[in-house]
N, C-alpha and C positions, 0 to 999 in steps of 0.2 A: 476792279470791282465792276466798271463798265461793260467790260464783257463779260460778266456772269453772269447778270441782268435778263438775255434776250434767253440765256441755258435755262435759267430757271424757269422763267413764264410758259417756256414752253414744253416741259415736264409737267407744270401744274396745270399748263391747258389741255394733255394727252389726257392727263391724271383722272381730269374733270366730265371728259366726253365721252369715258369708259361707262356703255350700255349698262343698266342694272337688270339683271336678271336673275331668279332664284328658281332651284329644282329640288322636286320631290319625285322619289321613288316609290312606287310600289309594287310590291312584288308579292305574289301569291307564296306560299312559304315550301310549300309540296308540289310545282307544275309538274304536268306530264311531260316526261321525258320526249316527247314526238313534238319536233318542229313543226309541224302542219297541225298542229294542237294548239299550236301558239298564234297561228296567223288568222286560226278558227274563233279561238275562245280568248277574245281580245282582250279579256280584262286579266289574264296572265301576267302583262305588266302593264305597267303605266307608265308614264314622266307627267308631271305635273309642270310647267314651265311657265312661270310668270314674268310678263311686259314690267319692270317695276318705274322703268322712264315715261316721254312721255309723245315719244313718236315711235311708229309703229317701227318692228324688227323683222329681219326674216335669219333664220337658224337654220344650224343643221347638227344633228346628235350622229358624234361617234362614238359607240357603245362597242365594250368589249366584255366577253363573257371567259371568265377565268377561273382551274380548278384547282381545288385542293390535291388534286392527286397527278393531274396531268399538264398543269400549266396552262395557258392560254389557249382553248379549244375554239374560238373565232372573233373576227372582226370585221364590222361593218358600218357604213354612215346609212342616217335616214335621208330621206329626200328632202329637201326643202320647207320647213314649216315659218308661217305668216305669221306671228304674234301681235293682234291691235295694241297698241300703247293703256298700262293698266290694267290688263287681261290675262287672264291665265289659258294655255292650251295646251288640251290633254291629250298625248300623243299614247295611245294603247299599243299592244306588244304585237300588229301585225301591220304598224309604222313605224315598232323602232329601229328596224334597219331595211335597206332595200334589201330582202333576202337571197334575189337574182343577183348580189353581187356581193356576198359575203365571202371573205377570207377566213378557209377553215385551216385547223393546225393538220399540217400536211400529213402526221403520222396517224391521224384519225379522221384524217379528209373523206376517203374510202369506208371506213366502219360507220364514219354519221352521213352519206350520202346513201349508202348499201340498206342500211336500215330504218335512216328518216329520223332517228334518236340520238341524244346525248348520252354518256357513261352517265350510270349510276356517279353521287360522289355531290361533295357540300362544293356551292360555285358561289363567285362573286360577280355580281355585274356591276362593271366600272362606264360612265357614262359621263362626256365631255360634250358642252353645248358652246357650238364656236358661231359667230357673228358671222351672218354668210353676205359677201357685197362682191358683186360684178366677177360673180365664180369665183371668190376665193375665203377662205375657213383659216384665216391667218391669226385669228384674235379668241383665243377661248374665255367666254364669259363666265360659265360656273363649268363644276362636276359635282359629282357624287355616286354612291357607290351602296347595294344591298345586297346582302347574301340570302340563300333558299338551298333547297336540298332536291336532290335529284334520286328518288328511292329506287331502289331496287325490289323486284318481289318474287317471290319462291313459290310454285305450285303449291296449295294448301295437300297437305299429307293426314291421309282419314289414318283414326286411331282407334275406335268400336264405332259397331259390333267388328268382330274378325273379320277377315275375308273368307267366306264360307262358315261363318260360323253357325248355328241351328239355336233359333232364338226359344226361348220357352215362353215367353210373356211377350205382348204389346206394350206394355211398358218399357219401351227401348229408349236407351239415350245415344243418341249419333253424336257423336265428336271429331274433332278434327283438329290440325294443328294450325298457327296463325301464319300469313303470308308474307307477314314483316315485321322487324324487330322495332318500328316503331310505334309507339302505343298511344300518340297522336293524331295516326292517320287513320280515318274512320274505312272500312272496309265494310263491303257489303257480303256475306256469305248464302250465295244461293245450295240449299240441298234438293236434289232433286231425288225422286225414287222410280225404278220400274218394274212393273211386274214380269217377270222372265216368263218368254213361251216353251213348252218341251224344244229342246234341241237349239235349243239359241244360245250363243255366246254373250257375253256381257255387253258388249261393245254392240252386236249386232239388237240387241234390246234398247239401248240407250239411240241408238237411231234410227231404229225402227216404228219403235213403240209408241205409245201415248203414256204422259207421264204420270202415273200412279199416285204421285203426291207430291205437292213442294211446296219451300219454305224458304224464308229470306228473315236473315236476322242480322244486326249491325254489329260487328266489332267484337260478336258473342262465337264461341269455339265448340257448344256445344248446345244440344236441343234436345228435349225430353218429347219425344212420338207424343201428339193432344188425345185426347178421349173421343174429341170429335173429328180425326181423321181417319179416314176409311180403313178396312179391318181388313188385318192379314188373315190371310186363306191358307190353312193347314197344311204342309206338305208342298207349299210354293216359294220359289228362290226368286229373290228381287236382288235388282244392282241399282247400284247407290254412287252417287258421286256428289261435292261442292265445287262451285267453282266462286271466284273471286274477283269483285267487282269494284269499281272504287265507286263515289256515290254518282255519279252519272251513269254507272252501267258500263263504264268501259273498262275490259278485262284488265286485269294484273297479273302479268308474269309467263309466262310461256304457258302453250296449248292453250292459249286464250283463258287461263286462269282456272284451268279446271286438273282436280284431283284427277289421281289413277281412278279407276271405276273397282267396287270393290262388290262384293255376293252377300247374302243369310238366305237362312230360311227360315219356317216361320212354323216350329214346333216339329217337324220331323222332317227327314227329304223323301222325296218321290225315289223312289226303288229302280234301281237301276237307269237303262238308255230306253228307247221306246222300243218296242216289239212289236210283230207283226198282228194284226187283229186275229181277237178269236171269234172263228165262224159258228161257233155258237148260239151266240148272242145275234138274230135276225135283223131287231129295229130296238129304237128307242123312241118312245112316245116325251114327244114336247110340251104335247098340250092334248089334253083328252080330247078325241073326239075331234078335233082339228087339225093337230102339226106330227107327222110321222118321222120320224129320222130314218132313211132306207137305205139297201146299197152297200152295206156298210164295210165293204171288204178292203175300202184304200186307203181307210185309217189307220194313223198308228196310236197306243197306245200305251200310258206308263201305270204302274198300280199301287199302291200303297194301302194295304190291307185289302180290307173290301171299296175303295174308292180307286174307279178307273177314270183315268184321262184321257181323253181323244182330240186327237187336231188330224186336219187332212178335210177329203171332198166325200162327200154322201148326196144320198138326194135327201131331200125335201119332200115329201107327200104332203099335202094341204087335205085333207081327207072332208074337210069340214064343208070344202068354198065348192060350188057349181061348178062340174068337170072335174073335180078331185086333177087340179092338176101340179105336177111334177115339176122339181126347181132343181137345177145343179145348184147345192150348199156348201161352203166352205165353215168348216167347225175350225174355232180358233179354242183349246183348253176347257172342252164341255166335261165339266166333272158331275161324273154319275154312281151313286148308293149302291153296290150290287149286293150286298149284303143278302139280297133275295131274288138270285137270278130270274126268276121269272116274272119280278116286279122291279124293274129296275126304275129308280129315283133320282132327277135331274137333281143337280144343287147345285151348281154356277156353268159360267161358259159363254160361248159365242158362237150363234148359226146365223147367216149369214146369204143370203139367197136375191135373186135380181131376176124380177116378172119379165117376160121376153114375149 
C-alpha cells in the first residue's frame, strides 16, 4: 500500500494542474467558398477561447476542415495565441490557421490552389486547442466542432418575355429562374435592360451601350416593368439580362453571375437590315431656324412604315449661330415621321457634334 501512495498523488497532482480552457465556434452558415474571402471578411469564423485558470496561457489551434463528400480537404495550426488568465480571445477566421502552411488533401490540392475555392458540399470544422510550452503542442485542452454549407450557384436562366419575342404592351413582367436550390440564401438579382442600335448584336449592346433601365430585387424571380420607368419606343429591340449577386455584391456562379442576354421588341420590329440612304430626302430640320441635318448620303437607314431610322455621319448646319457654321455629326437612332416627305418630323434620336 506504500507504494501506491507516491502513484497516486501524482496522478491527482497531473490531474489538478490540467489548464482550464473552453471553446466556442462560430461559423457563418453560408461562407464564400474563396479562401481569400475568408482571410478578408474575418468574421467568417471565429474561436472564442477562454483563460478559465488563473495564470496566463499561450495556445495554438489545430483546425481541420472536413467534407461530407470528400473527406478531409485541409489541415493546419494557427500561430501562437496569448490568453490573459480569465479572458476570452477571439481568434477570427484569417488566424485560424497559418494559411502559408496549410495541408491540402492532395487529390484537390491543385483544384483549390488552381481556383482559390473550396467544392461546393456541407463541411465540418473540427478544431483542437493544445497548451503550447517551449515549442511543444503535446497537451490538448479542449475541441469542438461546427458545420456550414458550401453552396453552389447556377447562372440565373431568363424565362419571359421570349428571346425575340415582340411585346404588345409595357406592361411586361421579366422573369427568371433561381440560382440556388436553397431558399435561405438571400440573392440579390440585378435586371438590367438596353436599348439595341440598328445593326448591333446583343452582346455588343450590353457593352457598349448605356443602360436603358435597371432594377434590383432580393430573393424575387420576377418583376412587373413600373409605370414610372421610361417608355419603350415602338419598333425598337432591347436586350435584357440578370445577373446574381449575393448581398455584398459579389457575383454567384460562373460568367460572374450573369444570365444568357436575351432580345423583344417593343410592338413591332424594324423592317428588315439597314439600306442604303435614299437621296431623295436632302436635309432634316432639327430645330427650326437653327439645327440643319446635312450630307446625308453615309447614313443608313431602316423603316417601318412611315417611320425612318438613321444612324451614321452627317453634318450639322447650325443655320441659326453667327457664321452658320458646319459640324461633322454622328446620328446615333434619329427616328423621323415621313409620313409627309416634304415635312419630315424628328421624334426621338441622337445628333451628336464637337465645336472645333
Amino acid at each position: 500500500m506504500k507504494r501506491l501512495l507516491p502513484l497516486i498523488f501524482c496522478v491527482f497532482w497531473a490531474t489538478a494542474a490540467r489548464p482550464q480552457v473552453s471553446l466556442e465556434i462560430l461559423v457563418n452558415p453560408y461562407p464564400s467558398p474563396y479562401l481569400s474571402d475568408w482571410e478578408k471578411q474575418t468574421e467568417t469564423i471565429q474561436f472564442l477561447i477562454t483563460n478559465e485558470g488563473n495564470s496566463d496561457l499561450e495556445v495554438k489551434g489545430y483546425a481541420r476542415l472536413i467534407s461530407d463528400a470528400h473527406g478531409e480537404i485541409f489541415r493546419g495550426w494557427s500561430q501562437p495565441i496569448t490568453i490573459p488568465a480569465g479572458e476570452t480571445e477571439t481568434v477570427t477566421s484569417d488566424e485560424v490557421v497559418d494559411y502559408a502552411t496549410v495541408e491540402y488533401n492532395e487529390d484537390l490540392r491543385q483544384q483549390i490552389l488552381s481556383t482559390g475555392r473550396i467544392p461546393e458540399g456541407i463541411y465540418t470544422l473540427h478544431v483542437q486547442i493544445f497548451l503550447y510550452e517551449a515549442g511543444q503542442t503535446e497537451l490538448m485542452l479542449t475541441e469542438g466542432e461546427a458545420e456550414f454549407t458550401i453552396l453552389g450557384f447556377a447562372q440565373p436562366a431568363l424565362v419571359s418575355p421570349l428571346d425575340d419575342e415582340v411585346l404588345s404592351s409595357r406592361d411586361v413582367v421579366f422573369e427568371w429562374e433561381s440560382t440556388t436550390d436553397h431558399p435561405d440564401f438571400e440573392v440579390r438579382y440585378h435586371l438590367r435592360i438596353f436599348e439595341m442600335r440598328p445593326g448591333q448584336t446583343p452582346i455588343e449592346a450590353v457593352e457598349a451601350n448605356r443602360v436603358f433601365y435597371e432594377k434590383e430585387v432580393v430573393s424575387t424571380l420576377s418583376f412587373l416593368y413600373p409605370e414610372d420607368a421610361p417608355e419603350f419606343i415602338p419598333g425598337v429591340q432591347y436586350a435584357w439580362y440578370v445577373q446574381a449577386t449575393d448581398m455584398d455584391g459579389r457575383p454567384l456562379g460562373e460568367n460572374q453571375g450573369r444570365s444568357e442576354i436575351w432580345t423583344f421588341w417593343f410592338q413591332s420590329r424594324r423592317a428588315g437590315k439597314p439600306v442604303a440612304f435614299d437621296q431623295a430626302l436632302q436635309e432634316i430640320v432639327l430645330v427650326p431656324n437653327l439645327a440643319v441635318l446635312a450630307d446625308l448620303s453615309d447614313l443608313e437607314m431602316q423603316v417601318e412604315g412611315d417611320i425612318y431610322t438613321f444612324s451614321g455621319t452627317a453634318t450639322l448646319d447650325l443655320i441659326g449661330l453667327p457664321g452658320n457654321p458646319r459640324l461633322q455629326a454622328t446620328v446615333d437612332a434619329l427616328q423621323v415621321d415621313l409620313s409627309d416627305p416634304a415635312n419630315p418630323v424628328v421624334l426621338d434620336g441622337i445628333v451628336e457634334a464637337e465645336a472645333r
